[in-house]
C-alpha positions as a printed Julia matrix, in Angstrom:
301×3 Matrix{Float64}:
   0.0    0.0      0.0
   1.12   3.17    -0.95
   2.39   6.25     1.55
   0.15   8.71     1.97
   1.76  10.77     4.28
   3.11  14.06     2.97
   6.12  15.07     1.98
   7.79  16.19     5.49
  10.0   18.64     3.36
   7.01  19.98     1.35
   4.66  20.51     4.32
   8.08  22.28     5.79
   8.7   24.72     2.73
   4.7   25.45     2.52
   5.36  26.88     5.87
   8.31  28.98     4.92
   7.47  30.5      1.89
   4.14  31.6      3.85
   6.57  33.7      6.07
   7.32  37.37     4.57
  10.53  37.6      3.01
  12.59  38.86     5.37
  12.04  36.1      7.82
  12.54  33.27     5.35
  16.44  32.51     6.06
  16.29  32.7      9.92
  13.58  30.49    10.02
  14.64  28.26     7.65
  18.41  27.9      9.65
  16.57  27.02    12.46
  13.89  24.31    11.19
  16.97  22.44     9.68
  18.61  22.15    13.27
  15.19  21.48    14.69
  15.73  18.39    12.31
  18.65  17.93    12.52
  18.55  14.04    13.71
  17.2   13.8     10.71
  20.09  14.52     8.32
  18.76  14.43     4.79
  15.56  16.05     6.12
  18.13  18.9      7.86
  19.83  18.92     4.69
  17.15  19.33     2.05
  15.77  22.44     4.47
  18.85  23.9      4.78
  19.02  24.02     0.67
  15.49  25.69     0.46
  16.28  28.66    -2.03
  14.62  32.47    -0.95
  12.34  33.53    -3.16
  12.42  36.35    -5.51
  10.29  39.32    -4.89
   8.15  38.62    -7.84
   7.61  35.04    -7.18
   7.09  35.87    -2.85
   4.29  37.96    -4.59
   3.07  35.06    -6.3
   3.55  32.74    -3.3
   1.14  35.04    -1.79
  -1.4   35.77    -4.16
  -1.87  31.64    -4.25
  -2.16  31.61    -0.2
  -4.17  34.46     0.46
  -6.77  34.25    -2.82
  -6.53  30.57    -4.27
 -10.2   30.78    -5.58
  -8.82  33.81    -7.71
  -5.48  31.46    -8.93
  -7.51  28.42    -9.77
  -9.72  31.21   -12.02
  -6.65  32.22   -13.94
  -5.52  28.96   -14.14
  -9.14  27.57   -15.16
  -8.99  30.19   -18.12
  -5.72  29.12   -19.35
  -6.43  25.4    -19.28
  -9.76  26.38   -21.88
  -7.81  28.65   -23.84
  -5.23  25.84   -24.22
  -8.04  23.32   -25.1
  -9.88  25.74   -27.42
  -6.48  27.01   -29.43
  -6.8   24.27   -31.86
  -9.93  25.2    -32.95
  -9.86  29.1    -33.26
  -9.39  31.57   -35.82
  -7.27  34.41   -35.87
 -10.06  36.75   -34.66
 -11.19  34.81   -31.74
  -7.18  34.05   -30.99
  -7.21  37.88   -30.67
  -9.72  38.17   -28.68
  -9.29  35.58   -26.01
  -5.36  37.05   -26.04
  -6.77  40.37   -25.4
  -9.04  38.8    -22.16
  -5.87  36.64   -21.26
  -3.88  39.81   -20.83
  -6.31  41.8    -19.13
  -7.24  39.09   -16.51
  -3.14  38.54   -15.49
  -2.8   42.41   -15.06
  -5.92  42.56   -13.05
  -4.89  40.22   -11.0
  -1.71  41.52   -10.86
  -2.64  44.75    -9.02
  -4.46  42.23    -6.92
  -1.26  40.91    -5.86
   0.78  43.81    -5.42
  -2.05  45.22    -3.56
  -1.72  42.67    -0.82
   1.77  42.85    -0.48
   1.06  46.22     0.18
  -1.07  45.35     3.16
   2.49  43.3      3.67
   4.08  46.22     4.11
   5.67  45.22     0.45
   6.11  47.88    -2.15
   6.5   46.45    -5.8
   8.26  48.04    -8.43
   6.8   48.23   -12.41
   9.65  45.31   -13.03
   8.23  43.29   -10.26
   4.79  43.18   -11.11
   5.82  43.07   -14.83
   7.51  39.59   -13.9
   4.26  38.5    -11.87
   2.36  38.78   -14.3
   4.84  36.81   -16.96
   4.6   34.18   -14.32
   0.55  34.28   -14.34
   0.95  34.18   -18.43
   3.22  31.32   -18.06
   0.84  29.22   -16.18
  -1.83  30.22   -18.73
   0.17  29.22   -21.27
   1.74  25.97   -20.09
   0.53  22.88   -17.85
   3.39  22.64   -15.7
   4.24  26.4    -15.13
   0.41  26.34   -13.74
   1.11  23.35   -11.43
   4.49  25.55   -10.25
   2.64  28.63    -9.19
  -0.46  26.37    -7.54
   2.41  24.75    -5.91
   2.87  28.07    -3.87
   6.76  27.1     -3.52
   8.16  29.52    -6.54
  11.68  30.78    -5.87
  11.75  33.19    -9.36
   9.29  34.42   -11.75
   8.49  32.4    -14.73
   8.47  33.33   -18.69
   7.1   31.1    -21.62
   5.52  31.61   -25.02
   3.43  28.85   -25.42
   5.84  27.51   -27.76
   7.1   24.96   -25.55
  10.0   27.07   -24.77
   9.26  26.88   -20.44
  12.41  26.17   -18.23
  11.61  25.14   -14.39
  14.99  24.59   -13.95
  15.41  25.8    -10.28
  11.75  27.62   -10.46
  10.74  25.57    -7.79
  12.17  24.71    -4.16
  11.83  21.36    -4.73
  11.18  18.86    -7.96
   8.54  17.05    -5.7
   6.67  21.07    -5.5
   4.87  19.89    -9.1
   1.7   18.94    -8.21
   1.49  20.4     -4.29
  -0.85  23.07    -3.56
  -0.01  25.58    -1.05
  -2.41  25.32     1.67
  -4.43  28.71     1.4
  -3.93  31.0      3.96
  -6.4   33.97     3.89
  -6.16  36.92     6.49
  -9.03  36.3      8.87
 -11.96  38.87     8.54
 -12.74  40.39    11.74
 -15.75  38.84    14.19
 -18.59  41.16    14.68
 -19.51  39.7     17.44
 -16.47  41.26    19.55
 -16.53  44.73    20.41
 -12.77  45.78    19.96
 -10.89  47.03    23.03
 -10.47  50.92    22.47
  -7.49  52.66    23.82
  -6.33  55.91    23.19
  -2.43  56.09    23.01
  -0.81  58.8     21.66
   1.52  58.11    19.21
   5.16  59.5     19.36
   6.2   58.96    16.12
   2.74  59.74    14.61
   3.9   63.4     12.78
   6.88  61.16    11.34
   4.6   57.9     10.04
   2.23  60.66     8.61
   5.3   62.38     7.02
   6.5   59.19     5.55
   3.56  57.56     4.58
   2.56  61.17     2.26
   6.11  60.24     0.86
   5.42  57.15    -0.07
   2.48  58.26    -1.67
   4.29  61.09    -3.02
   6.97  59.12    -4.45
   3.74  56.53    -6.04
   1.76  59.29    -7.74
   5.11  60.21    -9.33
   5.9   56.99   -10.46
   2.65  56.77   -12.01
   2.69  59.88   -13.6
   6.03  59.71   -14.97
   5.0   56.36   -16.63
   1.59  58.12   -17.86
   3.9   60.95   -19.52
   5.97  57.63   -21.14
   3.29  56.4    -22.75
   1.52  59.84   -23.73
   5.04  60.48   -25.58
   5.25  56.91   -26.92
   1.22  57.49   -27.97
   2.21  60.81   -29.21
   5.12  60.2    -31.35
   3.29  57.34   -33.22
   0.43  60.02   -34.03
   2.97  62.3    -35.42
   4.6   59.4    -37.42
   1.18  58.67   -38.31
   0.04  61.84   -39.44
   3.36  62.0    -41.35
   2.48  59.3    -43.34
  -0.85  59.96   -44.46
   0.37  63.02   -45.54
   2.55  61.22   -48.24
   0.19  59.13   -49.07
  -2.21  61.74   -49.94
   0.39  63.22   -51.69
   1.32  60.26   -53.58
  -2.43  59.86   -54.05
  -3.1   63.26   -55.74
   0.12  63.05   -58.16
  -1.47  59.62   -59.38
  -4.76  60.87   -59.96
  -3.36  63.88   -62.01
  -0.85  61.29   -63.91
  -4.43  59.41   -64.51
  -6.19  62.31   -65.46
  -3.47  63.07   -67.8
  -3.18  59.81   -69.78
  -6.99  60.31   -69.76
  -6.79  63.22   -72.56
  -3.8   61.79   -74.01
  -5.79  58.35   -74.76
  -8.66  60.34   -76.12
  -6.59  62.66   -78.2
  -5.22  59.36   -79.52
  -8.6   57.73   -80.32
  -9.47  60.81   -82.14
  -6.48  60.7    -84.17
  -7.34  57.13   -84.19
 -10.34  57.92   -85.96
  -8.82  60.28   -88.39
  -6.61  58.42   -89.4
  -8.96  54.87   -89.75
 -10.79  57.04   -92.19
  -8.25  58.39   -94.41
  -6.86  54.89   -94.7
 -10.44  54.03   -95.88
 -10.34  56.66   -98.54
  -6.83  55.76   -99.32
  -7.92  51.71  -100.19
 -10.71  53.28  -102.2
  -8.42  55.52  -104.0
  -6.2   52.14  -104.9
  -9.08  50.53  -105.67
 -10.4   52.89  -108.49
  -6.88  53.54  -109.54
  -6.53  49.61  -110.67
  -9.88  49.69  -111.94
  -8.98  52.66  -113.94
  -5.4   50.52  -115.11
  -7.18  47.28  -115.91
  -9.08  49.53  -118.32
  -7.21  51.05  -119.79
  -5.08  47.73  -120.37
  -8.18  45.92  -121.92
  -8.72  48.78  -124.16
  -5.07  48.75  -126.39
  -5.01  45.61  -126.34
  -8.69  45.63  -128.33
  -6.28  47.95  -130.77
């Protein structure tokens, strides 16, 4: 009969990539001489790999909202069956629904590392959401991310170009889930203990905090003005080229109107000249009527 106990490693690392980031190596050093009796147990923990940023984020988004992972991941496993039988409008479309369902749930994520006390950078949730594409796009990047043990983002095409090589703590992570781990939602039923205690260091918090949000709304804004330029420039190039093509437009149509006249002045002289070639055959003809005639006539002498 087969084991069906878990994986004592796996049920250890679903623990420690729960933990925020910062806390990952210290308690990882000291669940490996916890189990330390146990050395290849002590010895696989102590080679558990901290995560990236991006794929902590991940880590998270699968433990605190699974029901919104297994959505994602329920859309890419139809799009995947449905490819096959698509055309090139409806591949469109379902690409355009792909990509705005990874960055929605992408500012998902980011928002609750933010209630981590984690601030993501453009680059970080860029990579979070190539790692939600990836498991859109390919069977075992999805089983990685449900796995909730990712130690870097993931990138494929679709193409069959997906490397897990060292994606995950552990080979065995393919096919774990993380066990979901949502913040608990307060009970009505207690009336919270109110206490008024001034703050020391509230001027300072309130300082930094309008800096951080400072410091956001900049961020934003300065990748707004990106794109308006990037949006802007390809008007102008745009515009540019209509231009010429207008351009080029009108000189054909006056080239077209030109060979117009020219091919009717030709059929006219077309005309002309049909008709004097008609009174020119004529002419022949009467002139060796006129020969034969004459011929006939001294040679009755």
């Amino acid at each position: 009969m087969p084991d069906s106990r878990p994986d004592p490693l796996l049920e250890i690392a679903d623990d420690l990539y729960a933990l925020p980031l910062e806390d990952f190596t210290p308690a990882r050093d000291a669940l490996a001489k916890e189990h330390k009796a146990d050395k290849e147990l002590a010895a696989a923990i102590k080679g558990l790999r901290k995560a990236s940023l991006a794929a902590w984020v991940v880590n998270l988004l699968v433990r605190r909202d699974p029901d919104q992972v297994d959505q994602v991941l329920a859309v890419g496993e139809a799009l995947r069956d449905a490819q096959e039988n698509l055309d090139a409008t409806q591949l469109r479309e379902f690409t355009k629904q792909r990509r705005q369902l990874t960055a929605s749930v992408t500012t998902a994520a980011r928002r609750m590392a933010r209630e981590e006390g984690v601030r993501t950078t453009q680059s970080v949730a860029d990579q979070v959401e190539a790692t939600l594409t990836a498991a859109m796009l390919e069977p075992d990047a999805a089983r990685a991310v449900r796995s909730g043990l990712l130690v870097t983002s993931l990138s494929a095409t679709g193409l069959g170009d997906l490397d897990l090589t060292g994606a995950v703590a552990a080979p065995e992570a393919l096919g774990f889930t993380a066990r979901a781990r949502p913040v608990a939602a307060p009970d009505p039923t207690q009336r919270p203990q109110l206490h008024v205690v001034p703050d020391p260091d509230a001027d300072l918090k309130a300082r930094k905090a309008a800096d951080e949000r400072l410091a956001e709304a900049r961020a934003v804004l300065k990748e707004a003005e990106k794109e308006h330029r990037a949006a802007r420039r390809s008007v102008e190039k745009l515009q540019a080229r209509t231009l010429q093509l207008q351009s080029e437009l009108d000189e054909l149509r006056s080239r077209v109107a030109a060979q117009e006249d020219a091919l009717e002045e030709v059929d006219d002289e077309l005309g002309e000249a049909e008709a004097a070639r008609t009174e020119a055959e004529e002419a022949v003809d009467e002139a060796k009527a006129e020969v034969e005639a004459a011929r006939e006539a001294r040679d009755g002498l």
